[in-house]
VOLUMMAR-878864 format. One record per residue (C-alpha): residue in three letters; x, y, z. Coordinates in steps of 0.02 Angstrom, whole numbers, plus 50000, padded with zeros to 5 digits. Each point is the difference from the previous one (the first is absolute). Example, Ala and Ser with C-alpha at 12.3 -4.5 7.8 and 13.67 -1.06 7.14 Angstrom:
// VOLUMMAR-878864
Ala506154977550390Ser500695017249967
END
This chain:
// VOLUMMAR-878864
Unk500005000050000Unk501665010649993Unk499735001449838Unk498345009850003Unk500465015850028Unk501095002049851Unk498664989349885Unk498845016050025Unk501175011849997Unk500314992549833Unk498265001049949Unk499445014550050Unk501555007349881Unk499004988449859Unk498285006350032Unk500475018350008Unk501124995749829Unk498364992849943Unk498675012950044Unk500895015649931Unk500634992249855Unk498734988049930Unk498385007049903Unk498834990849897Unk499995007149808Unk498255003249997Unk500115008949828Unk500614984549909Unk498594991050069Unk498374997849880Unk498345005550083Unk498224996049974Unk498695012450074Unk498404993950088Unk498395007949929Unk498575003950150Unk498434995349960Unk498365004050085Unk499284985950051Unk500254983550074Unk500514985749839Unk499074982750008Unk501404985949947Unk499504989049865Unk501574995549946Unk499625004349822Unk500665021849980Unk498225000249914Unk499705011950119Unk499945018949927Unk501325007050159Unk501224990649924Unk500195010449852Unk500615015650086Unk501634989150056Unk501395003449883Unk500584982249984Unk502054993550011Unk500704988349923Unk501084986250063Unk501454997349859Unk501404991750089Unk500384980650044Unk501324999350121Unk499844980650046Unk500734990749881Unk500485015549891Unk500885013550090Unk498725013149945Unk499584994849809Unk498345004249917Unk498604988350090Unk499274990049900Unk498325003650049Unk499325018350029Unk499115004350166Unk499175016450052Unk499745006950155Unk498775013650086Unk499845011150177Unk498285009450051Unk499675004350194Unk498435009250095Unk500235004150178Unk499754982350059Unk501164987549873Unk501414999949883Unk499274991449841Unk501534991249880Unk499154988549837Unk501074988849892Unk499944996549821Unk500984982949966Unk500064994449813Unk500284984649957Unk500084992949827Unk499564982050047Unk498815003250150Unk499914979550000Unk501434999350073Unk499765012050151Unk500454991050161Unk498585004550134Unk499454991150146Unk498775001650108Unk500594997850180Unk500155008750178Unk500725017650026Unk502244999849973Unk499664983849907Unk500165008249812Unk502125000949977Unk499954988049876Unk498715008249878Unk499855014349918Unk499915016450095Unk500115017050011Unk500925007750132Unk500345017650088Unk501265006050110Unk499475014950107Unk501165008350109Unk498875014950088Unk501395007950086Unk501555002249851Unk501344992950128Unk500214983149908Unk499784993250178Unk498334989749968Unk498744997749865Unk498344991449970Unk499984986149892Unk498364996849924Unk499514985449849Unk498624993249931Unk499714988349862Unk498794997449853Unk498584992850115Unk500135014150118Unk500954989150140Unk500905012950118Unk501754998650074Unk501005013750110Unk501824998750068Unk500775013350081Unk502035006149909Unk501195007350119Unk501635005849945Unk501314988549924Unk498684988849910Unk499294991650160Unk498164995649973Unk498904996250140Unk498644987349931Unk498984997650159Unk499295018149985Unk498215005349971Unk498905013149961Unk498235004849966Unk499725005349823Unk498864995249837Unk500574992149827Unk499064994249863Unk500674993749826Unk499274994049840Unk500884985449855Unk499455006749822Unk500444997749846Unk501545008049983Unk500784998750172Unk499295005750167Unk499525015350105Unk500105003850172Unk499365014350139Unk500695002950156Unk499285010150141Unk500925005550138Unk499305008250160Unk501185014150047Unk499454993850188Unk501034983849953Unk501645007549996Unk501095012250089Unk500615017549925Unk500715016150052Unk498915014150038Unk500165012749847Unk498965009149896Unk500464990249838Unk500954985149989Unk501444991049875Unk500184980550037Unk501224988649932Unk499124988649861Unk500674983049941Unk498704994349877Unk500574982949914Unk499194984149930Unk500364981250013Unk499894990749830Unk500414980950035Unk500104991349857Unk501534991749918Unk501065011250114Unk499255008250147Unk499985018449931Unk499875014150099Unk499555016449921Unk500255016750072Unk499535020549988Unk501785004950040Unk501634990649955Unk500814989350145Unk501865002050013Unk500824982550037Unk501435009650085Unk498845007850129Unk499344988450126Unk498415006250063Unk498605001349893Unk498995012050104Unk501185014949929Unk499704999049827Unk498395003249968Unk498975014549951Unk498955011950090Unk498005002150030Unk499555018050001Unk498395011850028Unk499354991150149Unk499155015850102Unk499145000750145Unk499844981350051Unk499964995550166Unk500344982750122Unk499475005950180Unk498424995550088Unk499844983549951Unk499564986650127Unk499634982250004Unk499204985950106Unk500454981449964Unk499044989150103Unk499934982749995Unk498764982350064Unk500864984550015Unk499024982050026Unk501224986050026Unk499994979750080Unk501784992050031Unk500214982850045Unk501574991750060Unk500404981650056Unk500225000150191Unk501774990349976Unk500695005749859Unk501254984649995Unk498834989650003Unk498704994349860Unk498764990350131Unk499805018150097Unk498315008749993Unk499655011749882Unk499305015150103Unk499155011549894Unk499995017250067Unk498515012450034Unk499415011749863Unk500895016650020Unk499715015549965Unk501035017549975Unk499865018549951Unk501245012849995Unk500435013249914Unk501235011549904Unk500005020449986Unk500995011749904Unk500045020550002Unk500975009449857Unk499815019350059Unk500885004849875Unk501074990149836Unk501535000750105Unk499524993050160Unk499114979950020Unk499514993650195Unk499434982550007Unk499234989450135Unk499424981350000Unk499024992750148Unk499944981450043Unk500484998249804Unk499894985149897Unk501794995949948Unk499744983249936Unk500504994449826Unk499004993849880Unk501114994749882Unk501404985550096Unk501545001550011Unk500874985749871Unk501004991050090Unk502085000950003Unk501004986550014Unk500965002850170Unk500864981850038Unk501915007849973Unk499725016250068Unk500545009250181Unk499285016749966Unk498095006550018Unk499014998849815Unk499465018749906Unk498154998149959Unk499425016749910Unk498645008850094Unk498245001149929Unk499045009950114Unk499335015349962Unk499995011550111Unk502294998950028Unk500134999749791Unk499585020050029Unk501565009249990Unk501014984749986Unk501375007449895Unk500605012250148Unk500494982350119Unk500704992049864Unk501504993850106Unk500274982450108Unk499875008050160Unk498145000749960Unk498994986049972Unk498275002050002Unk499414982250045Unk501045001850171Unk498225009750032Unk499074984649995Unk498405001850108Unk499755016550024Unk498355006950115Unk500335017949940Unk500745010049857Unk500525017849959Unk500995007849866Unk500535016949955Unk500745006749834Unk500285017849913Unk500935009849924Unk500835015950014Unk501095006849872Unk501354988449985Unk499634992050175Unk499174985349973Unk499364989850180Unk499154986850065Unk499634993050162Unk498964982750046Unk499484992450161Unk499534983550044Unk499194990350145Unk500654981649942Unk499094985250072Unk501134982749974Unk501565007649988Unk501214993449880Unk501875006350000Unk501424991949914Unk501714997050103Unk501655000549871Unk501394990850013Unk501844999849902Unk499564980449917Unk498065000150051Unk498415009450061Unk498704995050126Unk498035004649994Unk499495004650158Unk497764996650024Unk499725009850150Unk498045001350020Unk500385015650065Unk499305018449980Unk501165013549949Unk500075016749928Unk500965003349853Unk500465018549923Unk500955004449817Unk500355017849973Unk500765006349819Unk500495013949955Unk500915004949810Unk500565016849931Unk499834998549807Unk501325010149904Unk499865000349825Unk500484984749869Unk499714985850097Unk501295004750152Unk499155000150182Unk500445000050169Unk499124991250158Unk499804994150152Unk499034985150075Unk499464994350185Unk499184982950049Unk499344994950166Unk499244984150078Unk499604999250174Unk499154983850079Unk500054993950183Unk501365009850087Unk501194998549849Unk500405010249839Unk500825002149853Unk500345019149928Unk500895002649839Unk500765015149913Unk500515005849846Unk500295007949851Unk500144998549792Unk500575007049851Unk499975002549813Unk501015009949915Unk500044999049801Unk501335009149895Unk500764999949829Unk498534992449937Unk499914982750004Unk501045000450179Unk499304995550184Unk500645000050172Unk498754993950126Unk499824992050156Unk499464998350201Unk500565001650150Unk499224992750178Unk500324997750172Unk498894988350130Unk499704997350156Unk499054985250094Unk499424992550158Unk499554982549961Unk498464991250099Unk500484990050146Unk499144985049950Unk501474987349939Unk498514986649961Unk499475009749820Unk501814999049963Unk501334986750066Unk501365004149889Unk501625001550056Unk500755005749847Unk501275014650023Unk499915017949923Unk501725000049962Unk501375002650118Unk498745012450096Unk499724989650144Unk498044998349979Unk498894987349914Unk498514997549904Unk498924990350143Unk498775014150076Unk500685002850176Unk500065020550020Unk501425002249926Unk500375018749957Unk501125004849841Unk500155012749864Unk500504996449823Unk500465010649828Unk499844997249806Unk500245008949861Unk499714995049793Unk501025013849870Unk499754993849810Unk500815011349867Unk499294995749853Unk500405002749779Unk498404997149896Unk500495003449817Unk499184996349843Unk501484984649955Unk501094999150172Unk499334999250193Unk500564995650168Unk499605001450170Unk500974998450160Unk499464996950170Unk500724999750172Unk499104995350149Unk500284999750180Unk498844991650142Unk500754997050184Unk499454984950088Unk498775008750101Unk498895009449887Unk498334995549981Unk498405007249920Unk498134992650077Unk499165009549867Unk500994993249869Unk500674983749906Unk501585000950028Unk500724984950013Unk501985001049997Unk501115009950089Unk501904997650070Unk500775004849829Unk500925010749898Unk499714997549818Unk500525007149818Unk499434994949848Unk500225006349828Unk498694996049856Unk500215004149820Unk499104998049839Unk500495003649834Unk498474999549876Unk500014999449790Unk498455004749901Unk499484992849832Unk498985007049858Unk499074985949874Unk500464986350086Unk499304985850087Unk500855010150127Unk499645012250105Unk501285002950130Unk501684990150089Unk500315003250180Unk501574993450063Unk500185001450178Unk501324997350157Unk499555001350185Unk501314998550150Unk499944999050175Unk501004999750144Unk499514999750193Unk500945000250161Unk498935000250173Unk500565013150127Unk501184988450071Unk501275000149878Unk499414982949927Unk499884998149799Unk498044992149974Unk499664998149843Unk500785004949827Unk498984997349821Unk500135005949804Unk498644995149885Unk500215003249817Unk498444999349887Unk499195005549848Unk498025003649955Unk499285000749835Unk498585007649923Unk499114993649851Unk498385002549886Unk498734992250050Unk499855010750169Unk501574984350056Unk501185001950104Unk501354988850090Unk501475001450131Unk501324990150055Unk501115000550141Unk501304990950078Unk500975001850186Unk501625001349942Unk500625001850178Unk499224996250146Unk500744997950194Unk499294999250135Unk500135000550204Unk498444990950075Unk499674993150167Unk502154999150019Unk500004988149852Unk500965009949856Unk499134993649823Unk500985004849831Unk499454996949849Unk498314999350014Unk499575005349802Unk498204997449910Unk499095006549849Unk498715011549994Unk498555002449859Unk498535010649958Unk498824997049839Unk498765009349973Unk498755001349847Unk498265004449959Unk499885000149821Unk498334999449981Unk498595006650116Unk499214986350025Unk501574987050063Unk501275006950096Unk501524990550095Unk501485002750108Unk501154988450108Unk501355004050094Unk501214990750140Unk501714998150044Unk501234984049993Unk501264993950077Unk501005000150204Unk498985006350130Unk500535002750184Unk498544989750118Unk500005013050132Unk499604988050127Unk500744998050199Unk501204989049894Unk500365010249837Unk500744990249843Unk500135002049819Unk498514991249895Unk499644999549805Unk498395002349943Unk498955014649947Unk498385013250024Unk499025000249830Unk498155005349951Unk499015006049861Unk498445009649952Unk498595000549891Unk498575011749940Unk498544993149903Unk498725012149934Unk498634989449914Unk498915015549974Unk500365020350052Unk498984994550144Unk500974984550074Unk501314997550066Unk501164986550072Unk501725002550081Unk501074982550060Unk501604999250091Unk501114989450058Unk501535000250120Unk501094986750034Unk501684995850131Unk500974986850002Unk501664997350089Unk501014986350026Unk501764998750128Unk501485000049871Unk500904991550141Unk499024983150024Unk498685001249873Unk498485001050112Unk498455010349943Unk500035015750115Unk498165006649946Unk498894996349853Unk498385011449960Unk498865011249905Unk498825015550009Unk498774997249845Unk498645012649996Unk498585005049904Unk498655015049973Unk498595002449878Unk498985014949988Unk498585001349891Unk499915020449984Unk497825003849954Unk500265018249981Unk501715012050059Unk499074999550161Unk499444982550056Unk500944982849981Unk499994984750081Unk501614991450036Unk500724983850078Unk501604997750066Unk500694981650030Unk501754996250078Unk501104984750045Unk501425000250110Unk500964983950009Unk501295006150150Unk498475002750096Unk498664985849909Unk498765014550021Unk498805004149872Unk498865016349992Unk498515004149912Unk499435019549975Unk498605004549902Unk499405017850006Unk498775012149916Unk500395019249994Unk499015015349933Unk501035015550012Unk499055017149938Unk501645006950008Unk501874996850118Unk499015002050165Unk498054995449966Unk499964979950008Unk499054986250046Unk500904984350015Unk499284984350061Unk501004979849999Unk500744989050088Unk501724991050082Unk500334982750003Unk501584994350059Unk500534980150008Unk501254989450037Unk500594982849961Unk500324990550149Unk500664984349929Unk499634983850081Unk498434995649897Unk499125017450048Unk500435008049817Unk499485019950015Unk498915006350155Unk499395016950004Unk500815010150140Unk499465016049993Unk498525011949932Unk499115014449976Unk498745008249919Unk499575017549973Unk499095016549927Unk500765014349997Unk499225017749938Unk500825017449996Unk499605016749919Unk500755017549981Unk498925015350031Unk500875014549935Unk499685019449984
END
């Protein structure tokens, strides 16, 4: 932590560099100018109506994926209108064989494989964060939010209206955006940041754009053009009520180990609760969510853990932390470690360049996650705690920020604080230097029966079992990073002392000082089968704070892209040593593959897997041969069905005697039959062979829009006990579930 103090005295030198000497060239930038209209506009999807005509339409000329901005091949119009209330954008999409249009209709963020339109809108000019918005030929809506740097943030949602129309020479499509939806400064007119660009998947997936995209310039966010002549629009006032009924009946065998048990089946249930939001004004958000419903409706597939120490990432799916999820986009925060929560609250806003955010949790159940230098315990308390994450980032301009971040978790007499700070700072274009600091502190429970471990943190004296122990620990990540049109690299250095910890977070592995260095080289083809060669090196080297070298690694590879929207990698561990458990393993090289190809729109496949010496991180480590492979496919019958299957596979065997070490598979499956872009019915089947546990989840869903649903379905969960009992059901549940947003 020595090293801090220089570190920002370093950066602040950068960000002052930065802010008075970086400006965005606003003049080379093309525009298109809103036209107001009077009235409200009813979508049909069609631009038959006569408001469209006053829009002076653009034109999208450029394909920048697989050309590097050559004429598109197809031509594609596009149109702004507002009134006090909406932002109204309408597509024109030619097509000269509308045949071979690739729609589907399915559930909202389901449409990246067709055709679709999409806009970029960044509200507030600082390239820090833009809408993402989409919709394809049936009207089917998706919405990501873009920070800077590329990063896309799929699991966000918002309320707005699309409609779209297939014709006979292309498609059309009519977006209506509720300036309530999004957040803007307070002027008296406005100029946004406009990417407008269309996906074209055919023999090549061919993206089209309004502006050329610069290969040399990594973030796409800057270079696009600018949406003028929006005057006197307004976000403030709005407010919003999202209550929800839920009707549910679990049963459970009373000895789960046993397949003679009862099977107690459990009362019928019943629960409301509810969710409010206040926007006073388009810069400021405060949520609250009482006794909320954060139960998933879609499962979690399962991951294939048998040769793995650390905790498992699942992605989180609830609603109500996807808000603002871009700001906490760092390990320290994980939002699942909130995993039963009684009550809620969030703030966000704005001012200026100060971006902030605060949320507050009463957690019920609480889940925290102890790291470890070679593993990481999860620690199932059943215990209530409070948990608080502050943010706050200055935006400069260009991508570069600065921030700071606090998280908290108090439960029973102990705690957990953590502290600290990040950074971006861009420069000569196509340059970064980013990273994070922290410092913790905790007081562990006194309760050594949730956790017996004895495992050291290092050479720090304590250990992981939960006996009181007090201790404060440090980490930092720095990256600098080259992103260039042909050449890129990044290198990292991390440090983590033995004693740092994060209860909010997933962080599993600490007691380490790491660098690595990753670089790509990339070559582009024109008329070829073609498209690009990446060729690609990655090292790393780590020593723990003790002085001891733990691991060291290269991997060499190469991926391909092809017509036929193909692509393939390849990778191979050219080096690879490592220090586990006190055994020292050398040599431990596999392969690595990834193909990928959907072709056509109805059949698409990929399979992936590595082969080759594996360390079986057991008590008793040793080298085994064997390998982790699986495979995908997607089956569309019909634009209204659907069916995705997977399958995972392990297999290791002890290179020493021969003797199978573990043998199993995931295989999964889900079919969704998709009766309009708001209701489908979908069933979800899944094997796991580690386990013998089978699970059965049908469900049906009607969503009005991201937050007005109705789901109803069931869980069945079985297992195989062997022995002549074949598969007993162990667990299930039934339920009903009904939200819906009032908003004004």
């Amino acid at each position: 932590m020595t090293r801090f103090p220089l570190l920002c005295l370093l950066f602040l030198f950068l960000v002052h560099t930065s802010a008075s000497s970086q400006t965005k060239e606003d003049s080379a930038q093309p525009s298109i100018t809103a036209m107001r209209i009077d009235r409200p506009l009813a979508l049909s999807g069609t631009l038959e109506d006569s408001a469209w005509s006053l829009a002076k339409p653009i034109e999208l000329p450029y394909e920048f994926q697989p050309g590097e901005n050559t004429p598109a091949p197809v031509r594609t119009q596009a149109y702004a209108l507002y009134d006090d209330e909406h932002l109204y954008l309408g597509f024109r999409c030619l097509d000269p064989r509308p045949a071979e249009i690739r729609a589907n209709l399915s559930d909202r963020d389901k449409i990246f494989s067709d055709d679709y339109i999409i806009v970029v809108i960044d509200t507030y000019g600082d390239y820090q964060r833009g809408y993402e918005l989409a919709v394809n030929p049936y009207g089917v809506q998706g919405d990501l939010m873009m920070s800077g740097g590329g990063n896309e943030d799929v699991s966000f949602d918002m309320i707005w209206e699309t409609k779209a129309s297939i014709n006979d020479e292309g498609w059309t499509a009519e977006m209506a955006i509720p300036f309530k939806s999004i957040r803007f400064p307070v002027k008296d007119e406005h100029t946004w940041g406009l990417i407008v660009a269309r996906n074209y998947p055919r023999e090549s997936r061919v993206l089209i754009s309004w502006t050329p995209v610069d290969r040399n310039k990594p973030s796409l966010i800057t270079q696009g053009g600018l949406l003028k002549g929006l005057r006197g629009i307004h976000s403030g006032g709005a407010v919003e009520v999202l209550p929800y009924v839920l009707g549910q009946q679990a049963g459970s065998r009373s000895d789960d180990s046993d397949p003679a048990s009862e099977f107690e089946n459990g009362p019928l249930r019943g629960r409301v609760g509810a969710g409010f939001r206040y926007a006073p004004s388009s810069n400021l958000a405060m949520d609250l969510v009482v006794n909320p419903d954060f139960s998933q409706v879609e499962s979690d597939a399962d991951q294939i853990s048998v040769n793995t120490t650390f905790a498992l990432y699942y992605p989180e799916k609830r609603p109500f932390f996807l808000e603002s999820s871009e700001l906490l986009r760092t390990p320290m925060y994980y939002s699942r470690s909130i995993n039963d929560p009684l009550a809620a609250g969030r703030v966000v806003g704005k001012t200026g360049s100060l971006t902030y955010l605060y949320l507050g949790a009463f957690d019920r159940n609480t889940v925290f996650v102890v790291p470890g230098e070679e593993q990481s315990n999860t620690v199932l308390t059943g215990m209530n705690s409070f948990a608080n994450i502050a943010r706050l980032r200055y935006n400069f301009e260009d991508e570069t920020y600065i921030g700071g971040m606090a998280f908290t978790r108090n439960l029973n007499g102990s705690h957990n604080y953590v502290a600290g700070f990040d950074w971006n700072y861009k420069f000569w274009t196509n340059w970064y230097f980013k990273g994070e600091g922290f410092l913790s502190t905790t007081k562990e429970l006194s309760d050594s029966t949730l956790l017996t471990s004895q495992r050291l943190f290092g050479l720090s004296g304590r250990n992981a079992a939960l006996n009181g122990e007090e201790y404060s620990g440090s980490g930092i990540d720095i990256v600098l990073s080259h992103v260039g049109r042909d050449y890129g690299f990044d290198a990292v250095y991390d440090d983590f002392s033995p004693t740092y910890q994060s209860y909010n977070g997933l962080f599993t592995t600490v007691n380490y000082r790491q660098f690595a260095l990753h670089q790509r080289y990339t070559r582009y083809w024109d008329d070829s089968f073609l498209e690009k060669i990446n060729l690609n090196l990655s090292f790393e080297t780590t020593y723990n704070h003790g002085g001891t070298h733990k691991e060291v690694w290269m991997q060499p590879g190469i991926y391909v892209v092809m017509k036929g929207q193909t692509d393939v990698s390849v990778s191979y561990l050219l080096v690879n040593d490592e220090l586990f458990r006190g055994t020292q393993f050398r040599n431990i090289h596999r392969a690595f593959f990834n193909f990928n190809s959907r072709t056509w729109d109805s059949f698409a496949f990929s399979l992936y897997g590595q082969v080759g010496l594996f360390i079986y991180r057991s008590s008793a480590p040793e080298t085994g041969e064997g390998h982790s492979l699986g495979g995908s496919v997607t089956l569309k019958p019909t634009p209204q069905l659907k069916v995705d299957l997977s399958y995972d596979r392990a297999r290791l065997r002890s290179r020493a005697t021969g003797s199978l070490l573990y043998d199993g598979y995931v295989a999964r499956s889900v079919a969704i039959y998709q009766f309009t872009s708001e209701m489908f019915v979908r069933a979800i089947l899944q094997y796991n062979s580690f386990g013998k546990t089978f699970n059965v989840y049908p469900l049906f869903s009607y969503k009005v829009n991201a937050l007005t649903t109705f789901y109803a379905g069931f869980t069945n969960d079985y297992r195989n006990y062997g022995a002549g009992n074949g598969f007993t059901t162990t667990e299930r549940q039934f339920f009903v579930k009904l939200q819906y947003l009032f908003r004004s």
